[in-house]
Rosetta silent file (secondary structure, phi, psi, omega in degrees, C-alpha in Angstrom):
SEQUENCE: XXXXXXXXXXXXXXXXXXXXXXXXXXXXXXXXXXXXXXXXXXXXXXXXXXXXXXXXXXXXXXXXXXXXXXXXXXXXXXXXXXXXXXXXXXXXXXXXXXXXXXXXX
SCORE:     score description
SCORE:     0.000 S_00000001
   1 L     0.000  135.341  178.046  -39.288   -8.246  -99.447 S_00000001
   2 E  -100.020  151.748  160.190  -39.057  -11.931 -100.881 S_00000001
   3 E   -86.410  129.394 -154.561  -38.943  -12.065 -104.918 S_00000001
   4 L  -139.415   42.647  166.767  -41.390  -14.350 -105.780 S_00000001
   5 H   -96.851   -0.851  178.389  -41.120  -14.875 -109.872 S_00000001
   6 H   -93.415  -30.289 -169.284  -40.051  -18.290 -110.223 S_00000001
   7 H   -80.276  -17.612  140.083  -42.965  -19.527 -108.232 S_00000001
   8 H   -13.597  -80.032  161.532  -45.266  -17.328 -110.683 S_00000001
   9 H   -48.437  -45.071 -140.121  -43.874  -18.712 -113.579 S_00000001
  10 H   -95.435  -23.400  167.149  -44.183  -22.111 -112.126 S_00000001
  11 L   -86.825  -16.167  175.131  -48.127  -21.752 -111.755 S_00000001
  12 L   -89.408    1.518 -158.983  -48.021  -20.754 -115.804 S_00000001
  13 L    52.429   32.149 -177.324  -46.045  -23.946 -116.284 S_00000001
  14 L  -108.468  130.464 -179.159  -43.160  -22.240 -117.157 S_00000001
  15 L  -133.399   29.436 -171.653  -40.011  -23.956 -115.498 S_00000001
  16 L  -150.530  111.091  154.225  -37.309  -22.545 -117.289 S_00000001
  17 L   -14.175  -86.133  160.463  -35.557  -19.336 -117.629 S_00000001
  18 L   -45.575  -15.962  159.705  -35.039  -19.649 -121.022 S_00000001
  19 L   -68.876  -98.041 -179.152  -38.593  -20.006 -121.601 S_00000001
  20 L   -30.974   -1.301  178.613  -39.294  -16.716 -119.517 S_00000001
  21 H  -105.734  -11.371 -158.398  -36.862  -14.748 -121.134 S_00000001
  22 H   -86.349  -57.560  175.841  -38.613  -16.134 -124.472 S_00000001
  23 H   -43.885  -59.720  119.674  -41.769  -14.693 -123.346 S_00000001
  24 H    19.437  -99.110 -172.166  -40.368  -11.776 -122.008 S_00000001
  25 H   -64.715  -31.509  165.649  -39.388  -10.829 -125.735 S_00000001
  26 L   -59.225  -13.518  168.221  -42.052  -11.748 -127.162 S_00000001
  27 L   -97.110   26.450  166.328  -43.729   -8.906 -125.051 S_00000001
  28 L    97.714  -15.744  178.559  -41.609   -6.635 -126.136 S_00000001
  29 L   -83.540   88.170  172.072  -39.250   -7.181 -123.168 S_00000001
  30 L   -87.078   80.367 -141.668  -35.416   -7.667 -123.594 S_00000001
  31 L  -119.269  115.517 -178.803  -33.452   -8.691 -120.803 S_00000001
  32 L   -47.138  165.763 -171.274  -29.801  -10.336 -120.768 S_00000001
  33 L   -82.256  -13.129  167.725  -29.022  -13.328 -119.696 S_00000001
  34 L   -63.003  -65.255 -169.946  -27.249  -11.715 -116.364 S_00000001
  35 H   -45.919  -73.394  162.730  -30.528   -9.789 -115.617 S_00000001
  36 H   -29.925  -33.965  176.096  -32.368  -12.419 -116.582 S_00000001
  37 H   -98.248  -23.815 -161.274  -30.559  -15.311 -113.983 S_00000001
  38 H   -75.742  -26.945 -169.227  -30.364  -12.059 -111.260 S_00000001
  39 H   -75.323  -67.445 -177.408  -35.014  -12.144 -111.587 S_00000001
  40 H   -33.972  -56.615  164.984  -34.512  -16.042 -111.815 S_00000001
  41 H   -65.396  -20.607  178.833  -32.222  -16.778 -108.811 S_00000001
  42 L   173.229 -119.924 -163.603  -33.440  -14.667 -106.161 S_00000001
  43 L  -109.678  136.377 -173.904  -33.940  -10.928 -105.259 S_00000001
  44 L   -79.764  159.734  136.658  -33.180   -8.685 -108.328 S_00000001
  45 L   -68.702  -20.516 -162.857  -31.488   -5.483 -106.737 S_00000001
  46 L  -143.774  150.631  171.369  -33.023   -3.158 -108.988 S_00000001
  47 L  -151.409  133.441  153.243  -36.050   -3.705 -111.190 S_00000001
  48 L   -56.397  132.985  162.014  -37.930   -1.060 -113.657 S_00000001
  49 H   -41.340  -60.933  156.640  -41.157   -0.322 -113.405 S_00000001
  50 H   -49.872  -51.687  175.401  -42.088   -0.249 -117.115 S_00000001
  51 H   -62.697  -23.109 -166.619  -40.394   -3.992 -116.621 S_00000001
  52 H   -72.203  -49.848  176.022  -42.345   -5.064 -113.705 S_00000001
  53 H   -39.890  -52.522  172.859  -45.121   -4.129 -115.575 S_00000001
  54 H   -70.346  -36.085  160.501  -44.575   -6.527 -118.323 S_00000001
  55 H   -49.165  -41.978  176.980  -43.437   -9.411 -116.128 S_00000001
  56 H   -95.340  -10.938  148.267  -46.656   -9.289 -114.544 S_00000001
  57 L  -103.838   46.278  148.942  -49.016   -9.141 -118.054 S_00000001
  58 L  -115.641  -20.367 -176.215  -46.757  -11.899 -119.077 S_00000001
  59 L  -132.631   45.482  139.985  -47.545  -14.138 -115.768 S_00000001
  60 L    41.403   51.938 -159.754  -51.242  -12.548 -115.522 S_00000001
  61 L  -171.183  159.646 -162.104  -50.270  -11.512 -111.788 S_00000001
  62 L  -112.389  129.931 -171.700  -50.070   -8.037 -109.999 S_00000001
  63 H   -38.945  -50.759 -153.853  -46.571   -6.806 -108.477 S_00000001
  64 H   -79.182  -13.387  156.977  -47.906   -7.691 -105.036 S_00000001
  65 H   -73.925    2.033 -167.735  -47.870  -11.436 -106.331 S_00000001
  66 L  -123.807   10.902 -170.295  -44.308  -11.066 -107.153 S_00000001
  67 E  -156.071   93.266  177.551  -43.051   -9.170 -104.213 S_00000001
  68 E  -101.149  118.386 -124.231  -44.111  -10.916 -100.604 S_00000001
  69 L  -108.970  129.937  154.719  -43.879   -8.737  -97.523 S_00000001
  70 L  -123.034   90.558  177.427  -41.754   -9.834  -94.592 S_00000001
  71 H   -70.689    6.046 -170.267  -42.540   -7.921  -91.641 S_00000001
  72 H   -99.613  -44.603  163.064  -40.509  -10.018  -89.062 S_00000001
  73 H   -40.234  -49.545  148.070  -37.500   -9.015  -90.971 S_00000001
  74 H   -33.533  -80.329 -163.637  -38.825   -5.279  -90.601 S_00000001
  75 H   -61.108  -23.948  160.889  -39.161   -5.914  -86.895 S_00000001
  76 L   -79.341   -2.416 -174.731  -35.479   -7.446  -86.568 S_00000001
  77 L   -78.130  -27.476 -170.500  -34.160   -4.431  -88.107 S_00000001
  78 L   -78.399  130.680 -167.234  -35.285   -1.973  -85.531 S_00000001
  79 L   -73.118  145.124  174.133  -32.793   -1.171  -82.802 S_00000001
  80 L   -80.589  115.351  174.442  -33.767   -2.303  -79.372 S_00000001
  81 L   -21.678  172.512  155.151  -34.892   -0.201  -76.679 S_00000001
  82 L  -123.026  113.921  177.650  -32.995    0.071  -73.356 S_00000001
  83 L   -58.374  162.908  177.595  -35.383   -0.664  -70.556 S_00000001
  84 L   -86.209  155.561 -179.643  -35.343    1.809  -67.947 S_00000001
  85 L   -81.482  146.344 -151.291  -33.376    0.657  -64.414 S_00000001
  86 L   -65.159    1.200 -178.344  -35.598   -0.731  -62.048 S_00000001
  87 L  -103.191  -41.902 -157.284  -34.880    2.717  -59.487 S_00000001
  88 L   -72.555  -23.662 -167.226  -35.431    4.994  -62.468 S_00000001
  89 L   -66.837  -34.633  179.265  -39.152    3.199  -62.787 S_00000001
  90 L   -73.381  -43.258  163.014  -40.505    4.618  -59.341 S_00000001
  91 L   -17.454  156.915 -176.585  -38.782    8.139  -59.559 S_00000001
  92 L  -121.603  151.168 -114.051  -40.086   10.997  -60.162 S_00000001
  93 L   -97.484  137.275  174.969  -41.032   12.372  -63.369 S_00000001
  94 L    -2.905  151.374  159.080  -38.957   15.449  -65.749 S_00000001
  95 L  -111.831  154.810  145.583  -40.589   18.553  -65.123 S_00000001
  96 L  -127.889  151.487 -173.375  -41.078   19.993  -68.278 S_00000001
  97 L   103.432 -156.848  177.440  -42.110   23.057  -69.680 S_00000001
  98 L   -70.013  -26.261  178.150  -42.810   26.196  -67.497 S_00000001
  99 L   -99.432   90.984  176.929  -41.829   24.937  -64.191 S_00000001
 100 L  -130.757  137.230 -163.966  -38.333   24.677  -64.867 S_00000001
 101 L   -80.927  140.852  169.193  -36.020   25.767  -62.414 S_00000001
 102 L   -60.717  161.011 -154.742  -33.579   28.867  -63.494 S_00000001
 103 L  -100.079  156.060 -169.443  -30.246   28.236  -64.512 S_00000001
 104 L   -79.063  158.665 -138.307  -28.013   29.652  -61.774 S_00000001
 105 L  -117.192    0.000    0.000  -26.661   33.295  -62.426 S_00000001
């Protein structure tokens, strides 16, 4: 996920922190100035809910404007197969199931 509140803000004409943090409190929202540069600067690690919620009726925008999906990042996370060897492809296939041989006695 990219965090995507400064360019939010930036469509409200707000281009300043301090201005968003002003706004912020005026909705009731009270966020330190650490918290406040970690939303500003990049990807928050943590966010409230009850907060997201006011950051988005303070910038008139819905969590899924503020949070933009990167699936190729998804897809680099996932461990990579092992192809099968090029003898193994023609072979022939598991039995499984009832015809299974007994295990020797």
């Amino acid at each position: 996920m990219r965090w995507n509140l400064r360019m939010k803000a930036a469509e409200q004409g707000i281009w300043k922190s301090t201005e968003m943090r002003r706004r912020f409190a005026e909705a009731g929202l009270e966020i330190s100035a650490g918290k406040m540069s970690a939303l500003w600067t990049g990807n928050p690690t943590t966010i409230r809910l009850d907060d997201l919620d006011v950051i988005c009726d303070v910038l008139g925008c819905t969590p899924s404007d503020l949070l933009i999906r990167e699936p190729e990042k998804v897809a680099a996370r996932r461990p990579q197969r092992e192809q099968p060897p090029a003898a193994a492809v023609g072979g022939p296939a598991p039995r499984l199931g009832r015809n299974r041989t007994k295990p020797p006695a």
